[in-house]
Each structure stands twice: as structure tokens, then as C-alpha cells.
ChimeraX commands (.cxc) that place a marker at each C-alpha (Angstrom):
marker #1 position -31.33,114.87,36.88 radius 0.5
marker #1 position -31.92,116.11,40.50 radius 0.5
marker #1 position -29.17,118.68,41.11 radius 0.5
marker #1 position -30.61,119.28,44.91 radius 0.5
marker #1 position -31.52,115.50,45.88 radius 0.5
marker #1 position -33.92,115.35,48.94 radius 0.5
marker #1 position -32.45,112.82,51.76 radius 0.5
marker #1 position -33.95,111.87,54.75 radius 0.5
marker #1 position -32.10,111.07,57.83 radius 0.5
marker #1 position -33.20,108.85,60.32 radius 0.5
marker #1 position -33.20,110.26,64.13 radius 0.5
marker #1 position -32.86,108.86,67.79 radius 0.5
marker #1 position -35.44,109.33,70.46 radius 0.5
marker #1 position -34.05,110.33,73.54 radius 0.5
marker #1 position -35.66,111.47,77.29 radius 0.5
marker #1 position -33.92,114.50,78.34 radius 0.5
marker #1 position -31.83,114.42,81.70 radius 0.5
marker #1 position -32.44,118.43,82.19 radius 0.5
marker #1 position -33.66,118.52,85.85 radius 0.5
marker #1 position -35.81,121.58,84.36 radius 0.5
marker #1 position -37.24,119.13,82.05 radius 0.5
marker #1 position -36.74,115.48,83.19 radius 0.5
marker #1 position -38.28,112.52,80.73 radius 0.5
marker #1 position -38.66,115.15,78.29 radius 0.5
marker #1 position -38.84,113.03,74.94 radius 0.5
marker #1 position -36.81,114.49,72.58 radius 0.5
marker #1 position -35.99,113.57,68.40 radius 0.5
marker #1 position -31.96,113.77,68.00 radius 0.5
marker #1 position -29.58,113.68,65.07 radius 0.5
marker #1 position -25.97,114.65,64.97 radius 0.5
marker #1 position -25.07,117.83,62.67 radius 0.5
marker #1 position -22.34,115.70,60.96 radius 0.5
marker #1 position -24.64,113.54,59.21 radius 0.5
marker #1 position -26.42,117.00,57.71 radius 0.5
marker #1 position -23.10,118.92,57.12 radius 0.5
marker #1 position -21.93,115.69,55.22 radius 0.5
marker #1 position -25.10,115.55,52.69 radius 0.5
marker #1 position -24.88,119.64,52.90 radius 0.5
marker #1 position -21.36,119.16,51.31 radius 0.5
marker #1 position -22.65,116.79,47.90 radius 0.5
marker #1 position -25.64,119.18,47.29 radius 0.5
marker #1 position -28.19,117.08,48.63 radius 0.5
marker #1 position -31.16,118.42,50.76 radius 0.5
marker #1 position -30.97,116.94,53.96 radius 0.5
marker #1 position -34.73,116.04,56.00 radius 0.5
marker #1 position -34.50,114.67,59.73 radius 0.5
marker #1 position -37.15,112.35,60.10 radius 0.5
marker #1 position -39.04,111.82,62.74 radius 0.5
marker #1 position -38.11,108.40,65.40 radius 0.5
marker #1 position -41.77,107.14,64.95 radius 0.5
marker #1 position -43.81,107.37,62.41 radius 0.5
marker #1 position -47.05,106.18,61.53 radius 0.5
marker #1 position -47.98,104.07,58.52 radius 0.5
marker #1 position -49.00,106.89,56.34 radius 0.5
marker #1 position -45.94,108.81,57.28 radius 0.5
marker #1 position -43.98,105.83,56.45 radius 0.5
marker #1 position -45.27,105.50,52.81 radius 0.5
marker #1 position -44.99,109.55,52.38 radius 0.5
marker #1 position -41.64,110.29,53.18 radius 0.5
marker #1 position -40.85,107.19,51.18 radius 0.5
marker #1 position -42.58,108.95,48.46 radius 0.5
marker #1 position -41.01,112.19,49.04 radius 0.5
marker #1 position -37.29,111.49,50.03 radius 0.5
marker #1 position -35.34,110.67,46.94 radius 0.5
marker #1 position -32.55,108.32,49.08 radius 0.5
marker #1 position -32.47,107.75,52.84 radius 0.5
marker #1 position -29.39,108.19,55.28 radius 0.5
marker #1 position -29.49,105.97,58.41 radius 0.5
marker #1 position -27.89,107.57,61.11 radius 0.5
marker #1 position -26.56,105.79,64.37 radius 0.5
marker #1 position -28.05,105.49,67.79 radius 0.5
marker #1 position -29.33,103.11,70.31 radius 0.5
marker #1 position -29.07,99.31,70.37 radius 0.5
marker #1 position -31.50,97.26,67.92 radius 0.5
marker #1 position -33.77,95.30,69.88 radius 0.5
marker #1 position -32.64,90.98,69.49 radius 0.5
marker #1 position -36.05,90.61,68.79 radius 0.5
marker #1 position -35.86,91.70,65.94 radius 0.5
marker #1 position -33.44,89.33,64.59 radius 0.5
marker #1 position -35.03,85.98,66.52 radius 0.5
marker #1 position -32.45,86.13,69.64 radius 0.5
marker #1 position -32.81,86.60,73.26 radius 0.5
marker #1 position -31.05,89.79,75.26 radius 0.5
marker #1 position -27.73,89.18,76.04 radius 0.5
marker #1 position -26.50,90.39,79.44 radius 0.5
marker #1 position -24.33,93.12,77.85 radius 0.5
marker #1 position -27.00,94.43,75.41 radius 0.5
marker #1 position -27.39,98.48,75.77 radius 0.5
marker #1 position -31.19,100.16,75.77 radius 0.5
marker #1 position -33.12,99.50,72.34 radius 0.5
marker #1 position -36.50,101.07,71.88 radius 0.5
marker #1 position -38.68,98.76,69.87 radius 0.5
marker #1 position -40.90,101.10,68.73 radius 0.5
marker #1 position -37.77,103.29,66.89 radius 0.5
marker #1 position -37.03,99.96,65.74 radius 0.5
marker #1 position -40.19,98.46,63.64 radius 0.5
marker #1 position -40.92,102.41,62.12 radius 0.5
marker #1 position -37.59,102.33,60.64 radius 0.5
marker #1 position -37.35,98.67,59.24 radius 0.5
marker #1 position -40.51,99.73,57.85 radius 0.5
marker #1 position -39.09,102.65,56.19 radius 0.5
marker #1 position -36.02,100.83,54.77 radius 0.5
marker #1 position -38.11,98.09,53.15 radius 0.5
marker #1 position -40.18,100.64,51.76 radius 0.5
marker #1 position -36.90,102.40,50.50 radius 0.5
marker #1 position -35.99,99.26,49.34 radius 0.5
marker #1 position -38.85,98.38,47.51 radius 0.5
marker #1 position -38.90,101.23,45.12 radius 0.5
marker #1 position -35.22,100.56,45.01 radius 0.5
marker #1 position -34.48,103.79,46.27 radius 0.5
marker #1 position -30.52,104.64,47.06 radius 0.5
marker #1 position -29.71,103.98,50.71 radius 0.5
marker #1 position -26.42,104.88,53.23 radius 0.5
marker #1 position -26.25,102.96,56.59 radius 0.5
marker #1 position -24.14,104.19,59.12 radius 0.5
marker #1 position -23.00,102.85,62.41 radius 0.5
marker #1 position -26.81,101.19,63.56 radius 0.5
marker #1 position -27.68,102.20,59.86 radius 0.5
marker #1 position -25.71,99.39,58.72 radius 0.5
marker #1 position -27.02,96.69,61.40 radius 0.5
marker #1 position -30.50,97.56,60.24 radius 0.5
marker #1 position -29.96,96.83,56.50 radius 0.5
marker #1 position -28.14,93.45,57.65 radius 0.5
marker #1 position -31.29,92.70,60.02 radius 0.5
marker #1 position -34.06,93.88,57.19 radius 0.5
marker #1 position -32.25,91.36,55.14 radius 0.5
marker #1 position -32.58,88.26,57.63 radius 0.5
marker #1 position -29.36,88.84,59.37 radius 0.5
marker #1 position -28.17,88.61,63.14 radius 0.5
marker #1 position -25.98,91.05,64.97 radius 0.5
marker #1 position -23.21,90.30,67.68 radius 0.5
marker #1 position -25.05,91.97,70.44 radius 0.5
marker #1 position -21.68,92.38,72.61 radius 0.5
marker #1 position -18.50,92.24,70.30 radius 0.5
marker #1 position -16.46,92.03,73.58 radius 0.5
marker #1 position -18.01,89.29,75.29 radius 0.5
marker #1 position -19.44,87.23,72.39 radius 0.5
marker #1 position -16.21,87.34,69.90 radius 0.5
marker #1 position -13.49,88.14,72.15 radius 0.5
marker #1 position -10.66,87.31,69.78 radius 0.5
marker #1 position -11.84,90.61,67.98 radius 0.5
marker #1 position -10.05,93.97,68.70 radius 0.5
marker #1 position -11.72,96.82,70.20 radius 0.5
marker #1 position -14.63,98.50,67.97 radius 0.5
marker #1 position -15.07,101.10,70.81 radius 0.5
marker #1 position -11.98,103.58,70.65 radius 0.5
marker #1 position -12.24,107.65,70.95 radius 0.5
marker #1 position -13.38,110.57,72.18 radius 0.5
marker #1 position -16.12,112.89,71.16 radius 0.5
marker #1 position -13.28,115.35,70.69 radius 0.5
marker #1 position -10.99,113.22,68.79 radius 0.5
marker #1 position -14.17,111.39,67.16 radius 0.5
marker #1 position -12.40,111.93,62.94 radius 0.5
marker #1 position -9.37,109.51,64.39 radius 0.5
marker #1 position -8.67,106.56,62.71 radius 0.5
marker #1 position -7.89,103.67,65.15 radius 0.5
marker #1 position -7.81,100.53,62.63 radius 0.5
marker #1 position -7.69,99.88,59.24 radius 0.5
marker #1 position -10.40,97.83,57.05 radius 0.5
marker #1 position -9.66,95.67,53.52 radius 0.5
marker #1 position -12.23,96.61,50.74 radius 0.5
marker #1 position -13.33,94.05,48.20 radius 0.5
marker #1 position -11.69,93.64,45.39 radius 0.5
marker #1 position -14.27,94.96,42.64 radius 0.5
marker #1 position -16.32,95.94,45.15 radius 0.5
marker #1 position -18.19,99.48,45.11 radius 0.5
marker #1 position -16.03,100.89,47.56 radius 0.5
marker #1 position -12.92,99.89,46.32 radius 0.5
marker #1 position -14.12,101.92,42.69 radius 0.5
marker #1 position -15.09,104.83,45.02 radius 0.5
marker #1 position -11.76,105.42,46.78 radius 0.5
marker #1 position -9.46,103.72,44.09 radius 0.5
marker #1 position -7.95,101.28,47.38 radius 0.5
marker #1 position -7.42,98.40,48.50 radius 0.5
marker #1 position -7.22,100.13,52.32 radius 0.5
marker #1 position -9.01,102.29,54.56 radius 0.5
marker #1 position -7.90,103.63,58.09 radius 0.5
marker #1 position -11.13,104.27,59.76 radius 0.5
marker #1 position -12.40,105.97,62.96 radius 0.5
marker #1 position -15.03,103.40,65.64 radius 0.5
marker #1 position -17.86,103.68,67.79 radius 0.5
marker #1 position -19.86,100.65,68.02 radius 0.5
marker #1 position -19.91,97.42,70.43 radius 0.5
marker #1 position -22.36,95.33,67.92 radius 0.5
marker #1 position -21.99,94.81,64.87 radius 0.5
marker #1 position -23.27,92.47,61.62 radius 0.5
marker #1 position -23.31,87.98,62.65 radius 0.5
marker #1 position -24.60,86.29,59.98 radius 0.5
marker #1 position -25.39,87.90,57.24 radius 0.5
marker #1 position -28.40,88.80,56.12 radius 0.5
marker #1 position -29.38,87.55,52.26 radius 0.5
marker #1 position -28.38,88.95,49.33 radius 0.5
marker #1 position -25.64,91.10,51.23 radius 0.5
marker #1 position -22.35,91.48,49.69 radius 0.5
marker #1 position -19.15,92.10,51.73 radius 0.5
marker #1 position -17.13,94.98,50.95 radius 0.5
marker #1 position -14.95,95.86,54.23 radius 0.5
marker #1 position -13.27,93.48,56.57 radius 0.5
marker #1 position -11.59,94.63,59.78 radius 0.5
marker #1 position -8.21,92.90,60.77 radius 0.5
marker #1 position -10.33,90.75,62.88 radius 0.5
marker #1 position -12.71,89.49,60.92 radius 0.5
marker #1 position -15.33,91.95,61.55 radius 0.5
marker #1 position -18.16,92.95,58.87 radius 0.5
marker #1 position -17.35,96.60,58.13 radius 0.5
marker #1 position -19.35,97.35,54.88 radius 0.5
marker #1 position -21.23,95.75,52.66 radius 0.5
marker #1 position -23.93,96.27,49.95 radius 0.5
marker #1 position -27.30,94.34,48.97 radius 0.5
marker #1 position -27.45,92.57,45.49 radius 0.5
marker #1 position -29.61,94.57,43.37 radius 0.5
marker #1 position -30.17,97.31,45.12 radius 0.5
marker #1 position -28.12,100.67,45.54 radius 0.5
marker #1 position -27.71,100.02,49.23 radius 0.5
marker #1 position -24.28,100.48,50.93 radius 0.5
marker #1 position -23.63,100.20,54.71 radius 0.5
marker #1 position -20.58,101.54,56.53 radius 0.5
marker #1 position -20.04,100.19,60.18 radius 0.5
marker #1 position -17.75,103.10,60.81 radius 0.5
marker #1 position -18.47,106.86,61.45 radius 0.5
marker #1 position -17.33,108.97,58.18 radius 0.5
marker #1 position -19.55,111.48,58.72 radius 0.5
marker #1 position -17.41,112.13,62.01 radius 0.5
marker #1 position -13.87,111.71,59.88 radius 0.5
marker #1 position -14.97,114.58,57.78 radius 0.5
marker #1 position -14.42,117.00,60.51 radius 0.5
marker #1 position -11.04,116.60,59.85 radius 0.5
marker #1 position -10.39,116.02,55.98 radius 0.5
marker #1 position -12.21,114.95,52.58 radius 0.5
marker #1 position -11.08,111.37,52.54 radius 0.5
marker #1 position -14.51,109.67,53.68 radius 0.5
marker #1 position -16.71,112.38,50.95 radius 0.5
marker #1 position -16.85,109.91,48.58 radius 0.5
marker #1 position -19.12,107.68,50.11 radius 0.5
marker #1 position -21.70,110.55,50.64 radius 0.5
marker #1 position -21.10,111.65,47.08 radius 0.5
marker #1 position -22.08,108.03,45.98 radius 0.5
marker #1 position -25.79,108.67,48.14 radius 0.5
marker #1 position -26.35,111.92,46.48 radius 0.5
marker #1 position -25.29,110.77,42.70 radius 0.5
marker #1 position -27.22,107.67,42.81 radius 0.5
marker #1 position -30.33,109.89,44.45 radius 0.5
marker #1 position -29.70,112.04,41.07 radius 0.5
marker #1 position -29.84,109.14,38.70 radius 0.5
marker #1 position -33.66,108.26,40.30 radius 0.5
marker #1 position -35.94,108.42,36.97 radius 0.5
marker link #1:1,2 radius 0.2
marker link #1:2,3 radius 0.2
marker link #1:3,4 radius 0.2
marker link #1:4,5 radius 0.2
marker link #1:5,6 radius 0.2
marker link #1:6,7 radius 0.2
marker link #1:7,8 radius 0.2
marker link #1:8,9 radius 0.2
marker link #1:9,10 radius 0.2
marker link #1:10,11 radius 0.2
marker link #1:11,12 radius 0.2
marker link #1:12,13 radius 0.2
marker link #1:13,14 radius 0.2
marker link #1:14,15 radius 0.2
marker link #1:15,16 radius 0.2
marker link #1:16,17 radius 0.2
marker link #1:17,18 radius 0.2
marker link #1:18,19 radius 0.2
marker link #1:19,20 radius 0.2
marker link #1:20,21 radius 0.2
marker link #1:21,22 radius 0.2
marker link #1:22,23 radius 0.2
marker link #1:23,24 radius 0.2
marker link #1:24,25 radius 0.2
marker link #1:25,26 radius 0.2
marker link #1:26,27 radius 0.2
marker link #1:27,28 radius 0.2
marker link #1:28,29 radius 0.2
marker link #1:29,30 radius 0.2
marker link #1:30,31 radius 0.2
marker link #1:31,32 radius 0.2
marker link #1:32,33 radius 0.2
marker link #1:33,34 radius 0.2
marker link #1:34,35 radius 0.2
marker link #1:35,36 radius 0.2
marker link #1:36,37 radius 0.2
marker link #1:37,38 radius 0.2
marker link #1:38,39 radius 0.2
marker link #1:39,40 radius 0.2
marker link #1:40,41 radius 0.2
marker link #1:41,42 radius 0.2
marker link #1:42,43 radius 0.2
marker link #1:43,44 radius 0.2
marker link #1:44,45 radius 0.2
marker link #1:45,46 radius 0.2
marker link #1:46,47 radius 0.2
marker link #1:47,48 radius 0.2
marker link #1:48,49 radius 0.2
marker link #1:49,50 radius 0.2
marker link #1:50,51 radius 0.2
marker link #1:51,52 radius 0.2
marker link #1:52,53 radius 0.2
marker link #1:53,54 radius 0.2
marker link #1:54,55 radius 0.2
marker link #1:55,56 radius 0.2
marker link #1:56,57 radius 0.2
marker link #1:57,58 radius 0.2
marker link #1:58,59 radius 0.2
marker link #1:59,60 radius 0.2
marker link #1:60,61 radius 0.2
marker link #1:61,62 radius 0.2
marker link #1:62,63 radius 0.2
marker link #1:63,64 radius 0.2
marker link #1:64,65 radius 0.2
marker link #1:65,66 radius 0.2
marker link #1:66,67 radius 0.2
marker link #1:67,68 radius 0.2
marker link #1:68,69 radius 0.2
marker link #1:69,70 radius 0.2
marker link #1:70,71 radius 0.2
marker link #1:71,72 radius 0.2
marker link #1:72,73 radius 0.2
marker link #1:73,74 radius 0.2
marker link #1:74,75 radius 0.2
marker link #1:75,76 radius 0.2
marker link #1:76,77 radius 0.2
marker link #1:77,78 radius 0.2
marker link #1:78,79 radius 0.2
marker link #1:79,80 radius 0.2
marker link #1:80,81 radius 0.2
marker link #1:81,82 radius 0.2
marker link #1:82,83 radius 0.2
marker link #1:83,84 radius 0.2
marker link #1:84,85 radius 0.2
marker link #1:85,86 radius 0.2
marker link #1:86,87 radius 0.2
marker link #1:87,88 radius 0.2
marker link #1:88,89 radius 0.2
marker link #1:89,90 radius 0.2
marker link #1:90,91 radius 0.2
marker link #1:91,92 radius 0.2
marker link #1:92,93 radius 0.2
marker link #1:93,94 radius 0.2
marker link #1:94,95 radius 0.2
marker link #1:95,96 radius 0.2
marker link #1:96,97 radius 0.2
marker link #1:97,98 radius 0.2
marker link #1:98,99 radius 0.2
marker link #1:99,100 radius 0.2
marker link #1:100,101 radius 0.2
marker link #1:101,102 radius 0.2
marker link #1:102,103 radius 0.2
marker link #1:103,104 radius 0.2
marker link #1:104,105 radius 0.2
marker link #1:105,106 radius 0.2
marker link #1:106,107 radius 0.2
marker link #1:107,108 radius 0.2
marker link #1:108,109 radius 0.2
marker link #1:109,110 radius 0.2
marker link #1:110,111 radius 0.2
marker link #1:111,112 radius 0.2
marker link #1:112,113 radius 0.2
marker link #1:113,114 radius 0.2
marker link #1:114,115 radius 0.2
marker link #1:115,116 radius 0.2
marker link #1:116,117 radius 0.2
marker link #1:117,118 radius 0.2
marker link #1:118,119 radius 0.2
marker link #1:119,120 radius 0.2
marker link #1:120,121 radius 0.2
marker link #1:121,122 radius 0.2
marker link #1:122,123 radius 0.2
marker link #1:123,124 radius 0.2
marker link #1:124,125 radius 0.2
marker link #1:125,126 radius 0.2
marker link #1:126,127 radius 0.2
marker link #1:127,128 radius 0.2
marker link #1:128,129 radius 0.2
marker link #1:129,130 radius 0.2
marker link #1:130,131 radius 0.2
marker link #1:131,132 radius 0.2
marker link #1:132,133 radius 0.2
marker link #1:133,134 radius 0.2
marker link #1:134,135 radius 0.2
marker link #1:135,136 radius 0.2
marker link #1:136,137 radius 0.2
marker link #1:137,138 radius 0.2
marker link #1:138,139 radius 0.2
marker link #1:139,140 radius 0.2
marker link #1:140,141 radius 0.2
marker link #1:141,142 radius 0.2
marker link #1:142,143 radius 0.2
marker link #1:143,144 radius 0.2
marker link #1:144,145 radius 0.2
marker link #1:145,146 radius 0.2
marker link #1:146,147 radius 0.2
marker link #1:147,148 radius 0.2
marker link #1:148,149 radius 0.2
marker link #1:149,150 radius 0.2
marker link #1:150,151 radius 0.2
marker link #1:151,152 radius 0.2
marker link #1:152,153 radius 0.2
marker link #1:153,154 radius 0.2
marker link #1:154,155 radius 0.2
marker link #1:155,156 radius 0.2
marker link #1:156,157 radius 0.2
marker link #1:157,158 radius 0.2
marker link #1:158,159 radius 0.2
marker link #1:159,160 radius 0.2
marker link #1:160,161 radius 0.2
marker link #1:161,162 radius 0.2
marker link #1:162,163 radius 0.2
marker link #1:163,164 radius 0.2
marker link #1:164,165 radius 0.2
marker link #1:165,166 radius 0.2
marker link #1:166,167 radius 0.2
marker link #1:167,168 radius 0.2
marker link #1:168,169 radius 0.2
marker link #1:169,170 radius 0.2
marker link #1:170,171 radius 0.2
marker link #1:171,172 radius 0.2
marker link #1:172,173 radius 0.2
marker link #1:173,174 radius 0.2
marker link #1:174,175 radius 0.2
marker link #1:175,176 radius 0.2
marker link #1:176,177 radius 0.2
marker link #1:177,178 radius 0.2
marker link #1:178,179 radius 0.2
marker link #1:179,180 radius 0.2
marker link #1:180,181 radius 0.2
marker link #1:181,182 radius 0.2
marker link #1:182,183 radius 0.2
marker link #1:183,184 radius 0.2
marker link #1:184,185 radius 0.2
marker link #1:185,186 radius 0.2
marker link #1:186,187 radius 0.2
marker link #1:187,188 radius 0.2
marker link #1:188,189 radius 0.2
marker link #1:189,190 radius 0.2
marker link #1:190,191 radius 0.2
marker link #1:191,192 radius 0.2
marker link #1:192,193 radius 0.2
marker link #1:193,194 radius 0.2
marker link #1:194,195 radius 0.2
marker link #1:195,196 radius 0.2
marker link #1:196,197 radius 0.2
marker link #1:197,198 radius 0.2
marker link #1:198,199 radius 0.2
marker link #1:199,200 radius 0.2
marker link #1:200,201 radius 0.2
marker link #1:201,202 radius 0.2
marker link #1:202,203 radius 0.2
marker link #1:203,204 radius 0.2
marker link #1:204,205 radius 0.2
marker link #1:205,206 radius 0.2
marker link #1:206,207 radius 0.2
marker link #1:207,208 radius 0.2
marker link #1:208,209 radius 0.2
marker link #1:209,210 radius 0.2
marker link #1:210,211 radius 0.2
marker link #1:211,212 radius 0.2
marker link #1:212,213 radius 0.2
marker link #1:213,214 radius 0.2
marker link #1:214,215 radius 0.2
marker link #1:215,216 radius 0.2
marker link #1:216,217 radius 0.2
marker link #1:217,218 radius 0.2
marker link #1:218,219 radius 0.2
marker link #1:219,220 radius 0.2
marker link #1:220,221 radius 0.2
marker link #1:221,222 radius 0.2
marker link #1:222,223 radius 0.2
marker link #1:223,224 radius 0.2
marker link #1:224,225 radius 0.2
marker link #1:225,226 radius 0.2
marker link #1:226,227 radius 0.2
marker link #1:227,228 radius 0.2
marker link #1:228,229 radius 0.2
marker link #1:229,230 radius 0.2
marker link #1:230,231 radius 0.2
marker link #1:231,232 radius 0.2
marker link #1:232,233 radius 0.2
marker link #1:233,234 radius 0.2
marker link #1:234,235 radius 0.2
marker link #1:235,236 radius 0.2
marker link #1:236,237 radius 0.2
marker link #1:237,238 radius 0.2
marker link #1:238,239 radius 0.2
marker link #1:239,240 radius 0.2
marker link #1:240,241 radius 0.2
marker link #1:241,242 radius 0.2
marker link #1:242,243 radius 0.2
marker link #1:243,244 radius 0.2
marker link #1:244,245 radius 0.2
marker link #1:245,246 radius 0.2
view
């Protein structure tokens, strides 16, 4: 068993607004993805926005689960749809080397956490479609975009978990309160996912993929654990199911 599990996190890239530096490309990742991994024992191992095909299949090789982190927009393209209006900046590039590190991940069966964007990629790898404007395109759903970097742990609406679903044996449940930050979120859904978190509205908020050790979490926990322990389960599930790898 791997007491120190290796887990690579997925980064954003981003061109720098520093007049000293302007258009200066840059790889970014918050600190609360690594200080939640940091806190189950596992190795955490930003990886890089692009990557070629050989990095691809190494750090598939090497990294024993994969966290994906949040960040930009994922291109419509992706998923067979045109650009709505109210679609944010995606960068298509970020886009295809990370699908192509999740199927990889997936292939080998490999344990898997998607967060925020993390969780719109599994649902897209897996044939589904995102709402690319909650707001405009399912207006009878609540707000998905509530907080303040400073107040960024807050809970602001509560999600059902599945009965006999995986989350509902982590946190011994039937409710979560849980923080938001996101203005897409999961449409159809993709195949073989199973639903494990419904907002009051109807939104997707979690789910996992049949046969595989794949969860993804629409909401921020790695942010709610700047305030308590209540979200460290789900990061403790990542890290014991990267142990278990043969």
C-alpha cells in the first residue's frame, strides 16, 4: 500500500496583466487544492496546462490518481455545440491535453477527483453537454455564482446525496450545505455517469462513472476547508483509493 500517494493536479494557463510583464503566459493552481491532498498524505504534482503526447502517457504512468482543479470555460466544441453569447474565455488547447489525460487516467482505471471544471470535464469525456450559461439557459435555477474570495469556505445552498451513493457512505448524510463558484455546469449527462448530488434546483452537483473510481464535485471543498474538516472526506476518498492501486 502507498502510504505517500503521488497526485497530479491539473493547472490553468493564464497571460499575466503585470504592466512589467504584459501577455506573460503563466501555469496557475490555487494552494487549496495542494493543502487539501497535503492534509490525506498524498504527494501533490502540478501539472503542466499543455502537454505533449509523451508527457501525457508519462505522468499517466507516474501519478497514482489525478485531481482536476477549476479554471476557465470548456470550449462547446468540445461537446458538439455552438458558443453561446454568455460563454466566458476557453482555451482549446488546455482543453484537448487534459481530456487526453483523463481518458488516459481512465483507462488504467486510475482514481480521479473533479472539481468545479474538473467535474464538467469527466461529464464531457463521457459524451456529455454542459449548460454553457446557467443564468440565461435554465433560468428557473438559483444562483451557482455566490461569494467572495474572502468568504470563499461559505456555504450558500444545500445539495441531496444519493441514497447508496458513494458520497452519502463518505459523509454518513443525506445533506450537504455547500459553498459555489461556477456559471456552467453538467446538461445531459454523459454515459455511464451516476448522479450523486442534486441542488434544490435541479442542478447536477456530483456524480461518479460506473466502473471506474471517478467522483466529481461541482462545488469548491477544497475552498470550505479553510474553514473546517467537513469537506476532508472527499479528498481522503482520492488518496485511499490512490493507496489501494496494485
Amino acid at each position: 500500500m502507498k502510504q505517500n500517494p503521488l497526485i497530479g493536479i491539473t493547472s490553468s494557463r493564464l497571460l499575466d496583466n503585470n504592466p512589467l510583464l504584459p501577455g506573460y503566459p503563466r501555469a496557475v493552481v490555487s494552494t487549496d487544492y495542494m493543502e487539501a491532498l497535503t492534509q490525506v498524505g498524498a504527494v501533490p504534482v502540478v501539472l503542466p496546462p499543455v502537454c505533449t503526447e509523451e508527457q501525457i502517457e508519462r505522468y499517466v504512468s507516474l501519478c497514482d490518481g489525478l485531481l482536476i482543479s477549476g479554471g476557465k470555460d470548456i470550449s462547446p466544441m468540445q461537446y458538439g455545440e455552438m458558443t453561446h453569447p454568455k460563454c466566458c474565455e476557453s482555451d482549446p488547447e488546455v482543453d484537448e491535453s487534459q481530456l487526453a489525460i483523463i481518458r488516459g487516467m481512465l483507462e488504467q482505471n486510475k482514481p480521479i477527483l473533479g472539481i468545479c471544471r474538473g467535474s464538467q470535464l469527466l461529464n464531457v469525456v463521457q459524451g456529455g453537454s454542459l449548460y454553457q450559461d446557467i443564468a440565461s439557459q435554465l433560468p428557473q435555477a438559483g444562483g451557482h455564482v455566490v461569494g467572495s474570495n474572502v468568504l470563499r469556505w461559505a456555504p450558500c445552498h444545500t445539495v441531496r446525496l444519493a441514497q447508496g451513493g458513494l458520497l452519502a457512505s463518505l459523509f454518513g448524510k443525506k445533506e450537504l450545505r455547500v459553498n459555489s463558484f461556477h456559471h456552467q455546469g453538467a446538461a445531459r449527462l454523459g454515459d455511464k455517469v451516476v448522479l450523486e448530488a442534486v441542488a434544490p434546483d435541479g442542478m447536477t452537483e456530483a456524480f461518479t462513472i460506473e466502473g471506474k473510481k471517478a467522483l466529481a464535485i461541482q462545488w469548491h471543498p477544497e475552498m470550505m476547508l479553510q474553514h473546517d474538516d467537513e469537506m476532508l472526506p472527499i479528498f481522503q476518498w482520492l488518496a485511499d483509493a490512490c493507496r489501494q492501486q496494485d
